[in-house]
C-alpha positions in Angstrom: -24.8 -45.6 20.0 -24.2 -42.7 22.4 -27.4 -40.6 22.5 -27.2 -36.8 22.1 -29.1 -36.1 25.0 -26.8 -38.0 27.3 -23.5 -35.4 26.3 -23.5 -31.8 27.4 -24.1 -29.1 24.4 -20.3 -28.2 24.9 -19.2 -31.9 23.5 -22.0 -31.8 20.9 -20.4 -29.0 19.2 -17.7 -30.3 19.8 -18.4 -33.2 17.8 -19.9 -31.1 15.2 -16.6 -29.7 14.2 -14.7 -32.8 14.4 -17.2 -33.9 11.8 -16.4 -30.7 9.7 -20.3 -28.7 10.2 -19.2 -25.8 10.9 -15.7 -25.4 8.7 -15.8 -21.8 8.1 -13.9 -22.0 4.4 -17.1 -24.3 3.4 -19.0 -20.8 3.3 -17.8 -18.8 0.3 -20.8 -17.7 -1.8 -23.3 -14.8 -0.5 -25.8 -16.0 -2.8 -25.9 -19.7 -2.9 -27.5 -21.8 -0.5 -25.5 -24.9 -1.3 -23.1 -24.3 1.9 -25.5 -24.5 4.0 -27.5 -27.5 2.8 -24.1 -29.6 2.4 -23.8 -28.5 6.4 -27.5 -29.7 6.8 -26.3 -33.2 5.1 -23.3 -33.6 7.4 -25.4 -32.5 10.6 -27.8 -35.2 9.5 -25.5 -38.1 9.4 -24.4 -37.0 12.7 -27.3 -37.1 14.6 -28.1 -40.3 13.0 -25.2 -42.4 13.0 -23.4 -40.9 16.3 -26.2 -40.3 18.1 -29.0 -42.5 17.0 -31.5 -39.8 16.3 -34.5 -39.6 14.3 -34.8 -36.5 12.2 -38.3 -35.1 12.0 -37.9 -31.9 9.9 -35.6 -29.8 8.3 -35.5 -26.6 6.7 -33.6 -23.9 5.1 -34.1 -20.2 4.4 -33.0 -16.9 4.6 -32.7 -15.2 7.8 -33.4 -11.4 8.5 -34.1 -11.5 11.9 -36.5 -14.2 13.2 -38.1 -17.1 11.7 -41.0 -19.2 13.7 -42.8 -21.8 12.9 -45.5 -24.4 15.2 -46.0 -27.7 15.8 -47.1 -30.3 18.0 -44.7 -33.0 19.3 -45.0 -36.6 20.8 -44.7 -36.6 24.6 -43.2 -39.9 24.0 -40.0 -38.2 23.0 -37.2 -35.8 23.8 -36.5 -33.6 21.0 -33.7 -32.0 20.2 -34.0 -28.4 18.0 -30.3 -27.5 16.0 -29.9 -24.5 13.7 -26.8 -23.1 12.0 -26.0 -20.0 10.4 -23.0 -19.2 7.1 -20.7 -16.8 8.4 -22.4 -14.0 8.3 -24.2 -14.6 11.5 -22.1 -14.5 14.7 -24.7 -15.3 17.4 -27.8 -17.6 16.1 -30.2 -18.2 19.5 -33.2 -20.8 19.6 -36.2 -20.5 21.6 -39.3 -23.3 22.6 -42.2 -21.8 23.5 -45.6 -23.9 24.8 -48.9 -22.5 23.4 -50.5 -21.9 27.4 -53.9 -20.7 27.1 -53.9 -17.7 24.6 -50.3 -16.9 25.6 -46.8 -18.5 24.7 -44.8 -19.6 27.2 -40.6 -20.1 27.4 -39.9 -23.9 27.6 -36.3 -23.7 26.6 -34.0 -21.2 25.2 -30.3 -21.0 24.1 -28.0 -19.0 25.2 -24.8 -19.7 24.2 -22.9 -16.7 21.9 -22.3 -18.6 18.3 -24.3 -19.7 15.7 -25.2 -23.4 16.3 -27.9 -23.0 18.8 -28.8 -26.4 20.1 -31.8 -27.0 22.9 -33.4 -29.9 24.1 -36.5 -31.0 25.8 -39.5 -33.4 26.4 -42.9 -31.7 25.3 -46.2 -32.1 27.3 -48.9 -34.3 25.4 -51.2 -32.6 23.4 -49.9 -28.8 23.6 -48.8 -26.9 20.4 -45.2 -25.4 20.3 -43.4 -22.4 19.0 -39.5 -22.9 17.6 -38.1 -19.0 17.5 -34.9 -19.1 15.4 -33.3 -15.8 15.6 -30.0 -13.8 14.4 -29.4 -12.5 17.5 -26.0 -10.6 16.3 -25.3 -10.5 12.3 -21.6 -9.8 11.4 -20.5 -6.6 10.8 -21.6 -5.1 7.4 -24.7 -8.3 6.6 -28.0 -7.6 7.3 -29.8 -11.4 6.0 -27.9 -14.8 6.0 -28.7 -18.3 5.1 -29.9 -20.8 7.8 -30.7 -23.7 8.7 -32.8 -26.1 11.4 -32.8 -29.3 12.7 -35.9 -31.1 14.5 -34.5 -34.4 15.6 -35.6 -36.4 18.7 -34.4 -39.9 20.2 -34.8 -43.2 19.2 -36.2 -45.7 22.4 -33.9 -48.7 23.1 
């Protein structure tokens, strides 16, 4: 199996449109949150049949601006962080911050303009991270959307 972190993020996304994640007609309900978990399905049997990852959380909300939530990771892996927007978010950013005394500091950031942030990286053992999903740029007349994330990290030969 091809791993994800041995392809650039511009053949990833690729790849996640060839496999139909981010079909644009799959999103037609404001209210429903069923587009983007069927997404979330389809992302998962990507990354784990194409790319031989492990997924180690996922989740799904409503977005008004920034979501964040903290964890620690296992230096033994590179992780890879994925999030997706429905249509009514046009630019969807990710940022990995490490917990560095009493301050967090920038490990990783996306900045591609779309709304399937991915970033990758190897944590440090023992410090506690921050995972900053943020709608960066809603479309025009939408103020909340639905979302969704992605931890995943590698599986060792």
């Amino acid at each position: 199996m091809k791993r994800l972190s041995s392809i650039g993020r511009s053949a990833a996304v690729v790849a996640l449109m060839l496999f139909g994640a981010l079909d644009a007609s799959a999103q037609n309900s404001e209210t429903t949150m069923q587009d983007i978990y069927e997404k979330g399905g389809q992302l998962v049997k990507m990354l784990e049949e194409t790319y031989d990852q492990e997924i180690v959380r996922i989740e799904y909300d409503l977005l008004f601006d920034t979501k964040e939530t903290s964890r620690g990771f296992n230096s033994s892996y590179e992780y890879t962080v994925l999030a997706f927007a429905d249509h009514r978010v046009e630019d969807l950013d990710i940022t990995v911050y490490k917990k560095s005394g009493s301050s967090w500091v920038q490990v990783v950031k996306d900045t591609e303009t779309d709304n399937t942030p991915l970033v990758q990286f190897r944590p440090t053992s023992g410090a506690q991270y921050k995972i900053e999903i943020k709608a960066y740029k809603f479309a025009q007349g939408y103020s909340a959307a639905h979302y969704g994330v992605i931890i995943s990290h590698d599986i060792p030969d």
